[in-house]
C-alpha positions in Angstrom: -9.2 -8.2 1.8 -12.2 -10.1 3.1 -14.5 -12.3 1.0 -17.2 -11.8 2.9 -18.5 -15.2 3.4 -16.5 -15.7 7.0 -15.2 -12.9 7.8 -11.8 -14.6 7.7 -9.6 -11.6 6.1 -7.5 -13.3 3.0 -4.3 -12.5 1.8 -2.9 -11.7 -1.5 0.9 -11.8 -2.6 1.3 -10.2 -5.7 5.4 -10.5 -6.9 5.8 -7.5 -9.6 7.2 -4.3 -9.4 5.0 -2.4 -7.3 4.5 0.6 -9.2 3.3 -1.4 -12.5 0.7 -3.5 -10.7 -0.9 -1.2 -7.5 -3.5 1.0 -9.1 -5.0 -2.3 -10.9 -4.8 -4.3 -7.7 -6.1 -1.9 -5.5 -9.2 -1.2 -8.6 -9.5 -5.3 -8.4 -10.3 -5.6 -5.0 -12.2 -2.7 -4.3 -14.4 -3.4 -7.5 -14.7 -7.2 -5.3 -15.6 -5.9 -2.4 -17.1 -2.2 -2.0 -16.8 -1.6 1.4 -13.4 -3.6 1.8 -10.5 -1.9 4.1 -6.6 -2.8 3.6 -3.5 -3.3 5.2 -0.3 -3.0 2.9 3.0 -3.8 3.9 5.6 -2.5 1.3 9.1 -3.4 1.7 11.5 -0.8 -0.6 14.8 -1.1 -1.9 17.4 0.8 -0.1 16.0 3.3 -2.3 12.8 3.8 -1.3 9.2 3.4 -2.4 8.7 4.6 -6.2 6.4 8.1 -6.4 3.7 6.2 -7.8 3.5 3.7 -5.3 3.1 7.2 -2.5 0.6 8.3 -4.6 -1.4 5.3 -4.8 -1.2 4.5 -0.9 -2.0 8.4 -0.2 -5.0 8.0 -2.5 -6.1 4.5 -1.5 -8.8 5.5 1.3 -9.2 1.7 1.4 -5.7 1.3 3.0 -6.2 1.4 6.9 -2.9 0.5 8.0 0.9 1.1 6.5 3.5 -1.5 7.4 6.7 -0.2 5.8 9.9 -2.8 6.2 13.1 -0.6 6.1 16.6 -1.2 5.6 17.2 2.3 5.7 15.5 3.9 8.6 17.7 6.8 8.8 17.4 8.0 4.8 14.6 6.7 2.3 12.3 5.7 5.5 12.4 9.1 6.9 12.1 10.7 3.5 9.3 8.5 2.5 7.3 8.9 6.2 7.1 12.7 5.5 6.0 12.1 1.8 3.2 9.4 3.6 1.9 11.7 5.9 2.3 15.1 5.1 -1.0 17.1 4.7 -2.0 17.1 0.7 -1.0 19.8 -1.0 
């Protein structure tokens, strides 16, 4: 986010389990900062990204930019691109 005063953008690390924590952090900064934009970098398990985390960057029109980290490029990145940018249903 930035804070305005510099226009520096700050950073903000947040260790929880993403899909407890993102709608209140993403409520927290936009209540800070109105007209703030985001990047968020998300870096899954093998797994993938939890469906509430999806739903909350699909519905974040704050978030500019997606950085995802994979160590699964060929199975829970591909599944979870289609789910990031398929049209909304």
């Amino acid at each position: 986010s930035n804070d305005g005063n510099d226009g520096e953008p700050q950073t903000r690390f947040v260790a929880s389990r993403a899909e407890s924590v993102m709608s209140q952090e993403i409520q927290r900064l936009t209540n800070d900062n109105q007209s703030a934009r985001f990047l968020a970098v998300v870096d899954p398990a093998r797994e993938g990204l939890h469906s509430e985390v999806i739903r909350n960057l699909r519905n974040a029109r704050e978030i500019q930019r997606i950085v995802y980290v994979s160590c699964n490029p060929t199975g829970s990145l591909v599944r979870d691109a289609g789910l990031l940018c398929c049209p909304p249903t």
